[in-house]
C-alpha positions, 0 to 999 in steps of 0.5 A: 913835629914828632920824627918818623921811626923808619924814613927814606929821605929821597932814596935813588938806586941805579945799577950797571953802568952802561946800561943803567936800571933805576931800581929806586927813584926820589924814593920818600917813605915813613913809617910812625912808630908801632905802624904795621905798613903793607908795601905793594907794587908790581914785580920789579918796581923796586919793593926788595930794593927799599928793604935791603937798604933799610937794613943795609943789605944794599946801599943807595946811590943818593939819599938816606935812609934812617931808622930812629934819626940815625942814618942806617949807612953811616952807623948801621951797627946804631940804626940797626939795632933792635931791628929784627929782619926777613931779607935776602934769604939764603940756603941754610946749613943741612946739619941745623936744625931750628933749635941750633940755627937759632942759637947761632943767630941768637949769639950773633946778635949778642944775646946771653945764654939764658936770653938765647934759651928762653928766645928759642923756646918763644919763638918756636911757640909762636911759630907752632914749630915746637915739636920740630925743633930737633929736627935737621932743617934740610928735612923740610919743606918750603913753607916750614924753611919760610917759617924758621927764616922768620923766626931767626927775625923774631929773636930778642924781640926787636922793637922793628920788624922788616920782612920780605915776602914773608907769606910767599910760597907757604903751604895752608899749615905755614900761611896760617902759623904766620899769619897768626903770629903777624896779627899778635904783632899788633898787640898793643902792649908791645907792639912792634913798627912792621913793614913788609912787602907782599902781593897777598892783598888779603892779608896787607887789608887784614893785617896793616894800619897802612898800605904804600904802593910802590911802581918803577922804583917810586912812592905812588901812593900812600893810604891809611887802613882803618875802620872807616876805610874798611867799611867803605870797600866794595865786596866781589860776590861770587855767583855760581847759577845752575845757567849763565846769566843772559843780557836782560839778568845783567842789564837789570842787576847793572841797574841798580844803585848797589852794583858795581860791576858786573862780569860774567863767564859761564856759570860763574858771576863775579858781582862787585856790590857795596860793602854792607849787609843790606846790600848784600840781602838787596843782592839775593832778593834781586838774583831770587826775583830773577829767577837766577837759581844759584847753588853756591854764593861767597864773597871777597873784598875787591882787592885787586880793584882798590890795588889798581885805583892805587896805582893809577892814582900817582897820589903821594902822602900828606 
């Protein structure tokens, strides 16, 4: 039986002592090498908790957690190595800048000078930050900080990625840099093992081979994203009509096979239908022998649902 690269062995965290908060409990949790998993949950349910362990940031009341068969709380120098990580991040010193920041994280990683210098110019590449490089990081915004916390994670190219929230509180500029560089993660010529936590559902369906979902400090479910399942997602079509929809338009668009759902509010109409090209074409036709006139028409994937399905599911891994 092939072993897990990341495993969390019936992990439990309580904190306080009169008082006591189950962060984590009987957490079970794997990851297969070069798997990129998405972790979700409610706020507090225990998604930052299973991270600062992992790397041992935090240490659990019972259970393990391993990282290539060595356990992170008995050798964590061991299990840790070749573990890049975005956890817990912290102010940085105002006289850095990315170039200096990471030459200090370069060193103390164990990097030689050459590596450190050929690291830094790799990094700011793929991050697009190039031409801040010099620049003090006090200067700079949220999502440029996000962005250089990130790098530092992304030295001596580790073989594992543990990242938290890495797509929180990003400007466009920001969010598009590093979910440009989360996708060439999965480049199958050095493709790393990922987890990350995330509310951005988007991109955890755009990103990932797997989502977990995690909900008062346990594993609810866990679910492979692949083609197959991608095709199977409902899609929210966005209708925006020059006047509200009235009961017998939504009692005949609910009628038909291909609708999901329908819900209104004003001018606006969110139509969840299947997710494929004829049903989207059925869609228009219908709203056009209606005589529903529409001036704008978008779609989404129906994240939030398939969320919530999970959540209620209380479906654990094979």
């Amino acid at each position: 039986m092939k072993m897990p690269q990341i495993f969390f062995d019936d992990v439990s965290k309580v904190y306080g002592y009169t008082k006591k908060h189950h962060a984590l409990q009987n957490f079970v949790l794997s990851l297969e090498r070069g798997e990129f998993m998405g972790l979700v949950g409610p706020n507090g349910s225990g998604k930052s908790t299973a991270l600062k362990i992992l790397t041992n940031v935090a240490f659990p009341t019972s259970g393990r957690v391993e990282i290539n068969g060595i356990c992170v709380n008995e050798d964590p120098e061991g299990a840790l190595s070749g573990v890049g990580s975005l956890v817990d991040v912290q102010g940085f010193d105002t006289y850095h800048t990315p170039r200096s920041f990471y030459k200090y994280c370069g060193t103390l990683i164990g990097l030689d000078k050459e590596t450190i210098s050929s690291e830094i110019d790799r990094v700011l590449n793929s991050l697009d930050m190039d031409k801040w490089a010099d620049w003090r990081i006090n200067k700079f915004s949220k999502g440029m900080k996000q962005r250089i916390a990130l790098g530092q994670a992304l030295l001596g190219d580790p073989e594992i990625l543990v990242m938290d929230e890495p797509l929180s509180g990003l400007d466009p500029d920001s969010n598009e840099s590093i979910s440009k560089m989360l996708a060439s993660l999965k480049n199958e010529m050095n493709k790393k093992t990922v987890i990350m936590t995330t509310h951005n559902l988007s991109e955890v369906y755009r990103l990932c081979d797997s989502i977990a979902v995690i909900d008062s400090g346990r594993l609810v479910a866990k679910k492979s994203i692949d083609d197959q399942g991608h095709q199977e997602r409902s899609i929210r079509m966005r209708v925006n009509s020059l006047q509200p929809l009235g009961d017998v338009d939504i009692s005949r668009l609910q009628s038909e096979d291909f609708i999901y759902k329908v819900e209104t509010g004003g001018n606006e109409t969110i139509i969840s239908i299947s997710n494929d090209e004829e049903s989207k074409s059925r869609l228009i036709t219908l709203l056009d022998r209606l005589g529903i006139e529409i001036y704008e028409i978008s779609e989404e994937e129906d994240y939030i649902e398939k969320y919530r399905e999970l959540l209620k599911s209380g479906e654990h891994p094979q």
